[in-house]
GUTOR-470079 format. One record per residue (C-alpha): residue in one letter; x, y, z. Coordinates in Angstrom, 1 decimal. Each point is the difference from the previous one (the first is absolute). Layout:
! residues N
<pt><residu>A</residu><X>X</X><Y>Y</Y><Z>Z</Z></pt>
...
***
This chain:
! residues 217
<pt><residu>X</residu><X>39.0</X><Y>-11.8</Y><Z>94.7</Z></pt>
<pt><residu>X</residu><X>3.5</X><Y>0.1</Y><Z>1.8</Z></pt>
<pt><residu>X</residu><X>-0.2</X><Y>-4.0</Y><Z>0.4</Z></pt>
<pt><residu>X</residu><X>-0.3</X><Y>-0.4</Y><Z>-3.7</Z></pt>
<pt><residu>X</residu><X>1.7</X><Y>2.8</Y><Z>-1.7</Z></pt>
<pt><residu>X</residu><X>3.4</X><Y>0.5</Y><Z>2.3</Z></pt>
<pt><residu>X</residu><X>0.2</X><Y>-3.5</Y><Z>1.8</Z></pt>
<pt><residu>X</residu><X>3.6</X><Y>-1.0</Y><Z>-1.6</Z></pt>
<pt><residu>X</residu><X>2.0</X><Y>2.7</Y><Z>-2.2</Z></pt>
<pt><residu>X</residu><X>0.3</X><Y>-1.5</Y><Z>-3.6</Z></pt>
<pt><residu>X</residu><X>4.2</X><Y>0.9</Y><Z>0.2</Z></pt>
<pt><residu>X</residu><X>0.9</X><Y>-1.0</Y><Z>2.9</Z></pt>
<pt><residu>X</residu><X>-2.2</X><Y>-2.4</Y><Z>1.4</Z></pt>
<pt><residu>X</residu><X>-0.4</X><Y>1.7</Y><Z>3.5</Z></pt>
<pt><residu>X</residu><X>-3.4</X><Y>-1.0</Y><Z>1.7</Z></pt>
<pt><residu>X</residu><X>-0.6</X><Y>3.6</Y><Z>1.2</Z></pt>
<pt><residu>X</residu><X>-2.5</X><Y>-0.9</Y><Z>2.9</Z></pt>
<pt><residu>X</residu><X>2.6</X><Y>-1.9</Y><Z>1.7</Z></pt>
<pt><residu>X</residu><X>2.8</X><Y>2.8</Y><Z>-0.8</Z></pt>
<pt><residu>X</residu><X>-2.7</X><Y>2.5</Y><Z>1.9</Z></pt>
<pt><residu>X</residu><X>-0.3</X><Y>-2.0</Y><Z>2.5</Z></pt>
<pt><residu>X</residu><X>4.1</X><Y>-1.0</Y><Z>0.3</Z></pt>
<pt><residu>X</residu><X>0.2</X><Y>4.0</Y><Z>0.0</Z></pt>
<pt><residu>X</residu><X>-2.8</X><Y>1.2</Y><Z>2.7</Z></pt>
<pt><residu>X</residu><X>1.1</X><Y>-3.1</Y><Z>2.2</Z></pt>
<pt><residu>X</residu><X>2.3</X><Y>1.8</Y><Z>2.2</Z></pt>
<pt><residu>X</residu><X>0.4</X><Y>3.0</Y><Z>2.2</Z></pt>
<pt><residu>X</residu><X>-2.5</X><Y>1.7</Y><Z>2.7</Z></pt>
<pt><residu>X</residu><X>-1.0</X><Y>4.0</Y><Z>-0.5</Z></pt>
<pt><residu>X</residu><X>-2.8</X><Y>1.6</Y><Z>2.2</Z></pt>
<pt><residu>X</residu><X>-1.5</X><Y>3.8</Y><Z>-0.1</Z></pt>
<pt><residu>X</residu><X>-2.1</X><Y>1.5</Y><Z>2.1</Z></pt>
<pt><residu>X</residu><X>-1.9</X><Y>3.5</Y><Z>0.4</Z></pt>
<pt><residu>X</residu><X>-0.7</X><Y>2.1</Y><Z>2.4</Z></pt>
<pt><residu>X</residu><X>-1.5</X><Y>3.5</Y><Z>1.0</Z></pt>
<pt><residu>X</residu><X>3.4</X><Y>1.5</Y><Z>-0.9</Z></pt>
<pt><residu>X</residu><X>2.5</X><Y>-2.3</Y><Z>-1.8</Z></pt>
<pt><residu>X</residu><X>0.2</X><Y>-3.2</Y><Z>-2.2</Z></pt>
<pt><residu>X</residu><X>2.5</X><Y>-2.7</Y><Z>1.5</Z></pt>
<pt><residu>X</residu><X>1.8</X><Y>-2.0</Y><Z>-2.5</Z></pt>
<pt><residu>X</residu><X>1.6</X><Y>-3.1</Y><Z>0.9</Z></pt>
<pt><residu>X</residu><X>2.2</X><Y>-3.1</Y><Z>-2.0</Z></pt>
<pt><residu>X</residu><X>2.6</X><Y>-2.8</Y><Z>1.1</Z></pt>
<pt><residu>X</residu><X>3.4</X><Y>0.2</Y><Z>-1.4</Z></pt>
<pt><residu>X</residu><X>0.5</X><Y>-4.1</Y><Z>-1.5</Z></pt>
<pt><residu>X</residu><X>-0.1</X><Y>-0.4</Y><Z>-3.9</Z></pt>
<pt><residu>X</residu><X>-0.2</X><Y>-3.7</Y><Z>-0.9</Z></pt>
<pt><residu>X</residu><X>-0.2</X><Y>-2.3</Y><Z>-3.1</Z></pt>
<pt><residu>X</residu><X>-2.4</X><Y>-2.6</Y><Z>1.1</Z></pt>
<pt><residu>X</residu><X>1.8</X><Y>-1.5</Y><Z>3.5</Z></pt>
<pt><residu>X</residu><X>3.4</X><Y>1.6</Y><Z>-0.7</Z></pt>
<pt><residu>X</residu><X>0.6</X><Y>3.4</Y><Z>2.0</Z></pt>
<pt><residu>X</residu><X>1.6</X><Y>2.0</Y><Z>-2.8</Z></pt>
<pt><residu>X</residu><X>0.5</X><Y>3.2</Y><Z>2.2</Z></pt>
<pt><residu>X</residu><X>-0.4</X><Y>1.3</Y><Z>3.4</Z></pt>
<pt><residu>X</residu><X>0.0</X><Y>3.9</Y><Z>-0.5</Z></pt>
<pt><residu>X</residu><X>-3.0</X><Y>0.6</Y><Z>-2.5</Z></pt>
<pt><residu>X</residu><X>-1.8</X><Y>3.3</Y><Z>-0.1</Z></pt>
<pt><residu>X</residu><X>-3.2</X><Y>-0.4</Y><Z>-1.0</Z></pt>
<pt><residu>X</residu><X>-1.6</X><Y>3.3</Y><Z>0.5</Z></pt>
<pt><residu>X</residu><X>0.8</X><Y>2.4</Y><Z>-2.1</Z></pt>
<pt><residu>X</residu><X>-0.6</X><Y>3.8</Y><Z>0.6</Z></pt>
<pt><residu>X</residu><X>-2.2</X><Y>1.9</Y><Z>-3.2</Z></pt>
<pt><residu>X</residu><X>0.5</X><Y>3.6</Y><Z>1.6</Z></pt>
<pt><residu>X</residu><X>-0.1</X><Y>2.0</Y><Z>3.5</Z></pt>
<pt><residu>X</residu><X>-3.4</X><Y>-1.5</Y><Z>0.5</Z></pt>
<pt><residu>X</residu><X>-0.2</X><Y>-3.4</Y><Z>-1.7</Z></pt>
<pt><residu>X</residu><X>1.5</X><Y>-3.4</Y><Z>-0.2</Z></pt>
<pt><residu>X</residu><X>-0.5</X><Y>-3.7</Y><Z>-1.4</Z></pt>
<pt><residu>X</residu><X>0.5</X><Y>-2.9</Y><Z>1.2</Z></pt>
<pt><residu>X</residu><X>1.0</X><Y>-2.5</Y><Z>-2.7</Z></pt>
<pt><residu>X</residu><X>-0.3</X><Y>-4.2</Y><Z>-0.2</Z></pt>
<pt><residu>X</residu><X>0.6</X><Y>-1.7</Y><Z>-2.3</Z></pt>
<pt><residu>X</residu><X>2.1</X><Y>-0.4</Y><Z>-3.5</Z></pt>
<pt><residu>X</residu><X>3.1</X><Y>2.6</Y><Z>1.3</Z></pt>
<pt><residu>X</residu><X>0.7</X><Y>1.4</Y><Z>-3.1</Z></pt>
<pt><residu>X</residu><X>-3.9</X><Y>0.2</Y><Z>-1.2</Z></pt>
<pt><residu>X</residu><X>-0.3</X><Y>2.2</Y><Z>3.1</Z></pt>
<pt><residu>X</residu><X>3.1</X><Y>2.2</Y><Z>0.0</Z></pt>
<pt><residu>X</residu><X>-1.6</X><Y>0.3</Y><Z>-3.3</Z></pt>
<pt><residu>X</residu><X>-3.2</X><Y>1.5</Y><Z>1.3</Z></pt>
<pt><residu>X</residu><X>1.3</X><Y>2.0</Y><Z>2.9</Z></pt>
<pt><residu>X</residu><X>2.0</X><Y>1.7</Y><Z>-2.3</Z></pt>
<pt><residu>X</residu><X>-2.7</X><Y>1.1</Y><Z>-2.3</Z></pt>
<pt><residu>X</residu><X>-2.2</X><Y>1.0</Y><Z>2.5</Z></pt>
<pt><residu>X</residu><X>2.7</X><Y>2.3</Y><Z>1.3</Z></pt>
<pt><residu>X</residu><X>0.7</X><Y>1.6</Y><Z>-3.2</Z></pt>
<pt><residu>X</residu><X>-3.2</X><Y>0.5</Y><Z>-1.3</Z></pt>
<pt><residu>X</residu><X>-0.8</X><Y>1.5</Y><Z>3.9</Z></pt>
<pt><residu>X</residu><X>2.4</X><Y>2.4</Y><Z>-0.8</Z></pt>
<pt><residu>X</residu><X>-0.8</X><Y>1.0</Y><Z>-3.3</Z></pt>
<pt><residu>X</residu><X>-3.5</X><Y>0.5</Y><Z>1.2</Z></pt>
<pt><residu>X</residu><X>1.2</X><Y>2.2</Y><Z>2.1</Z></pt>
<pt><residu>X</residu><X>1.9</X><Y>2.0</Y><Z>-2.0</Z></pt>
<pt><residu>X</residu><X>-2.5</X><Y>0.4</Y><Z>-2.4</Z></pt>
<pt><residu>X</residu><X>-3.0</X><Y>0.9</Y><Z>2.1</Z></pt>
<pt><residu>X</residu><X>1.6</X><Y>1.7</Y><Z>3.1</Z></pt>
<pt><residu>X</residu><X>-1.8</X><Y>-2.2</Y><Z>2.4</Z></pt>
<pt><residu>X</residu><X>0.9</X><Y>-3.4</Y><Z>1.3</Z></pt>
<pt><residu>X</residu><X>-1.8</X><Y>-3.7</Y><Z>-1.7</Z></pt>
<pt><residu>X</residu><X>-2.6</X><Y>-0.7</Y><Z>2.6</Z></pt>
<pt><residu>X</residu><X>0.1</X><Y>-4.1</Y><Z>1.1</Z></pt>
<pt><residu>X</residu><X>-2.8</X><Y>-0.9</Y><Z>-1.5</Z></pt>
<pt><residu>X</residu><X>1.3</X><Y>1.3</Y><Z>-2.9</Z></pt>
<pt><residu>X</residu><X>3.3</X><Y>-1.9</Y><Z>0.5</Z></pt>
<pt><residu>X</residu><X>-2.1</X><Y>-3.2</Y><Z>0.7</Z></pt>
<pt><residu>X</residu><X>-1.5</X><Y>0.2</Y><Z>-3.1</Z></pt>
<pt><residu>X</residu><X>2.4</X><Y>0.8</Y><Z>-1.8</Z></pt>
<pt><residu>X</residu><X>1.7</X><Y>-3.3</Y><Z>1.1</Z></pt>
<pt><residu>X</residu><X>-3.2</X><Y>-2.2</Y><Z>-0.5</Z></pt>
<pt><residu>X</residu><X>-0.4</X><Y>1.5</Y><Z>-3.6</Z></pt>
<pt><residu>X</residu><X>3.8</X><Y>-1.0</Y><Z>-0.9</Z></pt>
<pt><residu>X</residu><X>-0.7</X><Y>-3.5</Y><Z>1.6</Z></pt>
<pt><residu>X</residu><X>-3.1</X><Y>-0.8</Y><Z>-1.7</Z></pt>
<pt><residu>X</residu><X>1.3</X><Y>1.4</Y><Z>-3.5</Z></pt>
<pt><residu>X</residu><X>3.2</X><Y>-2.8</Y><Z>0.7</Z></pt>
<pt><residu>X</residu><X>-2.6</X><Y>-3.0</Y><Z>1.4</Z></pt>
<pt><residu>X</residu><X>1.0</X><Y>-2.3</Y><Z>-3.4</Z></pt>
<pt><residu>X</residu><X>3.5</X><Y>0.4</Y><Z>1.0</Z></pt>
<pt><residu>X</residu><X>-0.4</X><Y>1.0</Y><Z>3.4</Z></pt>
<pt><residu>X</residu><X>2.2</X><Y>2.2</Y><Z>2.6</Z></pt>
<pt><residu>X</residu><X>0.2</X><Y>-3.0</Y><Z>2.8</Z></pt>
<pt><residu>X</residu><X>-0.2</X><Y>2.7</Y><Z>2.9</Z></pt>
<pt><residu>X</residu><X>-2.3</X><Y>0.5</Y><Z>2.9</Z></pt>
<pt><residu>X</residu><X>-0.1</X><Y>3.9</Y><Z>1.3</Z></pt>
<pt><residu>X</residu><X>-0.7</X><Y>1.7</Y><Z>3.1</Z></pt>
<pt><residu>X</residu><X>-0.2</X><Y>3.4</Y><Z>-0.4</Z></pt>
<pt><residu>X</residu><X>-0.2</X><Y>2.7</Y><Z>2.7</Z></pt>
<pt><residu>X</residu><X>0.4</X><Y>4.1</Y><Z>0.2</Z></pt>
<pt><residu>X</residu><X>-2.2</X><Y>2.7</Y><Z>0.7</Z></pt>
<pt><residu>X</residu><X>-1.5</X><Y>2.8</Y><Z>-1.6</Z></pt>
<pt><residu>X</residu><X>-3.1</X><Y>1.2</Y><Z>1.6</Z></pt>
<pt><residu>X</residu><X>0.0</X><Y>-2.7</Y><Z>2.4</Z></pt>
<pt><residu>X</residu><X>2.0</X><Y>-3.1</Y><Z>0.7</Z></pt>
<pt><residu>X</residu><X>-1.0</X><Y>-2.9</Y><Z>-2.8</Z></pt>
<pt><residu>X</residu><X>0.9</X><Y>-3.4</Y><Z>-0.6</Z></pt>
<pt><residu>X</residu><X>-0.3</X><Y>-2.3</Y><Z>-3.3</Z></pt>
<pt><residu>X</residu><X>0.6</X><Y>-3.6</Y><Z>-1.0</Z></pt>
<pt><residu>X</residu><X>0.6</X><Y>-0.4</Y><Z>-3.1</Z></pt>
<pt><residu>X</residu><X>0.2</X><Y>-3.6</Y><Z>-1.7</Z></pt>
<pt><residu>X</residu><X>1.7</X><Y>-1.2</Y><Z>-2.9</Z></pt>
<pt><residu>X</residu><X>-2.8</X><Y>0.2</Y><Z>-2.6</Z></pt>
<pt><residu>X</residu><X>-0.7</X><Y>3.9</Y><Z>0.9</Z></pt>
<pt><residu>X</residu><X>-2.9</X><Y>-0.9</Y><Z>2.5</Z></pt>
<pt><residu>X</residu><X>0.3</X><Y>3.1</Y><Z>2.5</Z></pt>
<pt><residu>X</residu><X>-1.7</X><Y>0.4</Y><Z>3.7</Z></pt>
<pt><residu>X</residu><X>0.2</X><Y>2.4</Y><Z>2.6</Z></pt>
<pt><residu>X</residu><X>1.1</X><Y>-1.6</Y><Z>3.6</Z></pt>
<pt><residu>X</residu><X>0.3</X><Y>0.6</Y><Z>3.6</Z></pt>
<pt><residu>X</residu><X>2.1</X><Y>-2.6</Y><Z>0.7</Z></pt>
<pt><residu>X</residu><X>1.3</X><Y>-2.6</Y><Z>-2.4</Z></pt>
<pt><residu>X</residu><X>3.0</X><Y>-2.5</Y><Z>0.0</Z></pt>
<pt><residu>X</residu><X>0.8</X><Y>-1.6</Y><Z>-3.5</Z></pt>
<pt><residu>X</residu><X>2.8</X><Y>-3.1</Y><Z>-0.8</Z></pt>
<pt><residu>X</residu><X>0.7</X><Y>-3.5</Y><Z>1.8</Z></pt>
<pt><residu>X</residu><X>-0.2</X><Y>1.4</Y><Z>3.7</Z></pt>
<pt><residu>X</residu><X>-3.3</X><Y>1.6</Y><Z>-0.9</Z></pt>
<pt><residu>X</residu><X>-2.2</X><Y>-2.3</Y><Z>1.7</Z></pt>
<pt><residu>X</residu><X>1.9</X><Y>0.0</Y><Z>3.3</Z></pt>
<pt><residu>X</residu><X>0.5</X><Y>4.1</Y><Z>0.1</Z></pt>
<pt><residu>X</residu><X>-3.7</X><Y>0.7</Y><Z>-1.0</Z></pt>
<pt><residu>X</residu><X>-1.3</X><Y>-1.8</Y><Z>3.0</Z></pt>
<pt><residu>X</residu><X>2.7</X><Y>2.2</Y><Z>2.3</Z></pt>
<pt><residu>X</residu><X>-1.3</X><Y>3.2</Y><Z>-2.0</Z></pt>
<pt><residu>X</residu><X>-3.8</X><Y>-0.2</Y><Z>0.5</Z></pt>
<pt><residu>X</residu><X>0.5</X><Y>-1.3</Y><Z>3.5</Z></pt>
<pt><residu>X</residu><X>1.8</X><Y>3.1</Y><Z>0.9</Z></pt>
<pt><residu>X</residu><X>-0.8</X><Y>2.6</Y><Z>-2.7</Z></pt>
<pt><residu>X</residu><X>-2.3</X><Y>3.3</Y><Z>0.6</Z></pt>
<pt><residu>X</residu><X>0.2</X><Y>3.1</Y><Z>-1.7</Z></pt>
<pt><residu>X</residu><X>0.3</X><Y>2.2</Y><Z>3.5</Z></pt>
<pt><residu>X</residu><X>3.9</X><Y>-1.5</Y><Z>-0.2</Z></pt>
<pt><residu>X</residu><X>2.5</X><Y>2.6</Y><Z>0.7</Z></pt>
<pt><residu>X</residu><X>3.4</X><Y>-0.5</Y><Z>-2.1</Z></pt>
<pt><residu>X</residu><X>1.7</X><Y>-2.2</Y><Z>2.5</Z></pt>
<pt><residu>X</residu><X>-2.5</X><Y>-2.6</Y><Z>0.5</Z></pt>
<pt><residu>X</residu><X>-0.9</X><Y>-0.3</Y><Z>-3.7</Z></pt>
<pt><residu>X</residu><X>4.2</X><Y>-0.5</Y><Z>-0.7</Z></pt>
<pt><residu>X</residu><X>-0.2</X><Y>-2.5</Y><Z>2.6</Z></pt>
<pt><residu>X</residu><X>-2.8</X><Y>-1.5</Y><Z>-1.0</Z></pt>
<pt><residu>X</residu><X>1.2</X><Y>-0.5</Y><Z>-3.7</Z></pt>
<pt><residu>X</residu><X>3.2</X><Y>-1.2</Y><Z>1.6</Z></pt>
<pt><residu>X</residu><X>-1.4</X><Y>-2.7</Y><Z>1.9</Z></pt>
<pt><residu>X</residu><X>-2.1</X><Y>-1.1</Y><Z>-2.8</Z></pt>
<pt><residu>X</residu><X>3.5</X><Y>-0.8</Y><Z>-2.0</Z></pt>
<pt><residu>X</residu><X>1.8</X><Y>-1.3</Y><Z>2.6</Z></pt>
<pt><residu>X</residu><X>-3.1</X><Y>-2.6</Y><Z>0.5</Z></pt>
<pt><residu>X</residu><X>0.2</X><Y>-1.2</Y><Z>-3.3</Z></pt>
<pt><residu>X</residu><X>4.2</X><Y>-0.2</Y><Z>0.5</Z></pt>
<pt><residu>X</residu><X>-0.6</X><Y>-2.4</Y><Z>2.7</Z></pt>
<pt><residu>X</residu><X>-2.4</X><Y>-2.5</Y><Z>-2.1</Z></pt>
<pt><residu>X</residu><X>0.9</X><Y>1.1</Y><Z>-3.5</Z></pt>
<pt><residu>X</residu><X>2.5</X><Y>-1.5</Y><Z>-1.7</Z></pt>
<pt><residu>X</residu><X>0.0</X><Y>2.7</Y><Z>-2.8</Z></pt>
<pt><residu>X</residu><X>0.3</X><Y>3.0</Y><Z>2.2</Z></pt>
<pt><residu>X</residu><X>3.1</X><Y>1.0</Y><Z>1.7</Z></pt>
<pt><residu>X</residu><X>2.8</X><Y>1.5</Y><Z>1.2</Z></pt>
<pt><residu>X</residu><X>-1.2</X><Y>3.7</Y><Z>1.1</Z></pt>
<pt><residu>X</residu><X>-2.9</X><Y>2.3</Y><Z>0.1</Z></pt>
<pt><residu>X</residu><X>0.1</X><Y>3.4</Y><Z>-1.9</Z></pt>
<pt><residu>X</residu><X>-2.4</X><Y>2.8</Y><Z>0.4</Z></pt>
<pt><residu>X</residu><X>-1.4</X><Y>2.5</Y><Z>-1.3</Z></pt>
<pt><residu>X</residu><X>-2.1</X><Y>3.0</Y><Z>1.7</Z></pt>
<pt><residu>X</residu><X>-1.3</X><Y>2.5</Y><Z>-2.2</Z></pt>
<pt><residu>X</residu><X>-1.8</X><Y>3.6</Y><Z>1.5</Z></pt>
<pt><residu>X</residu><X>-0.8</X><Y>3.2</Y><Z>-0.9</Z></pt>
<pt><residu>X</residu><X>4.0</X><Y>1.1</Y><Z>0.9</Z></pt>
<pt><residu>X</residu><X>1.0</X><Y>-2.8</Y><Z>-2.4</Z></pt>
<pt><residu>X</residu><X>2.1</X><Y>-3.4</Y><Z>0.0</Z></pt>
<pt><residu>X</residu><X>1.3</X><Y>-1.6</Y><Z>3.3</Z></pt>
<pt><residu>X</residu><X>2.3</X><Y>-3.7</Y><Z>-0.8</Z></pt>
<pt><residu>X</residu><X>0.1</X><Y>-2.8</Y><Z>2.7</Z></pt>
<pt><residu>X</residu><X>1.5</X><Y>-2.7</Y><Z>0.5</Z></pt>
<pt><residu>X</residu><X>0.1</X><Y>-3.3</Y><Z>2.3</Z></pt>
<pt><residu>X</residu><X>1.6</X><Y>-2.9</Y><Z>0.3</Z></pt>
<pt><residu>X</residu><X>-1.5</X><Y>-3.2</Y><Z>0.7</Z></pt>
<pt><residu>X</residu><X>1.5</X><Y>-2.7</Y><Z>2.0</Z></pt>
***
């Protein structure tokens, strides 16, 4: 159904396949979970195909005190979505007097994706928080939705998956999981082309959101 009905926009001519792919071709993010926090992870390199347009990206972006995103992707089409996750995370809140769960947040996001699929949000999600545990989703660009332990998504995926399952075990205090998810980036820096620059974490507990950062050399 996607082949025939969205292969190349009648205006502009644009074979979207090969724009999703152009788009989801860079960057490395990992998340993991354990007992008591989800570790968020992303390099800092945007590019355009081979060309390095910056070397300070932040690609996580914080939802509350006790959930973030990380985003890959189109930018804007992403900035895009952060930002209506965090409003209507708010205005949830304000109207019930209780916090969105993240499951609800996760399918929120994979309802808005799969109602756009004809002219599609070119984004791949992570999303990580807790509520009445620590919980971890990947969400793709057509709305499919699934609940992980581990996951790493973008170019570098292949390289920081096998550094994630080789080390990864839910009996992880805080520091090994951040080092863990760290190592798993800086992996993919060293044979990725895509990935670069610096490793930026997130740790997310019960007292809320802790930033890190580290440089890669």
């Amino acid at each position: 159904m996607f082949e025939n009905s969205v292969k190349r926009s009648p205006v502009y001519r644009v074979d979207i396949r090969e724009a999703i792919e152009r788009a989801l071709k860079g960057t490395t993010t990992v998340g993991l979970v354990t007992k008591e926090a989800v570790i968020l992870g992303a390099d800092k390199r945007a590019t355009a195909g081979m060309y390095i347009a910056h070397k300070n990206v932040r690609k996580i972006e914080v939802i509350d005190n006790r959930a973030a995103l990380t985003i890959a992707g189109l930018v804007a089409d992403a900035q895009t979505i952060a930002d209506f996750l965090r409003y209507r995370s708010r205005m949830y809140s304000i109207m019930t007097g209780t916090p969105m769960t993240i499951k609800s947040m996760a399918s929120l996001l994979a309802l808005v994706l799969n109602s756009s699929k004809y002219f599609p949000f070119i984004v791949q999600l992570l999303l990580g928080g807790i509520d009445d545990r620590p919980r971890l989703y990947q969400i793709e660009l057509f709305g499919d939705v699934t609940e992980e332990k581990y996951v790493a998504t973008g170019s570098g995926s292949p390289i920081a998956i096998g550094v994630l399952e080789s080390g990864y075990s839910e009996d992880l205090d805080v520091d090994q999981a951040v080092r863990l998810a760290r190592d798993a980036i800086a992996s993919s820096i060293k044979r990725d082309a895509y990935t670069g620059e610096g490793i930026d974490i997130v740790v997310i507990t019960n007292s809320g959101i802790k930033s890190l950062y580290y440089q890669v050399k």
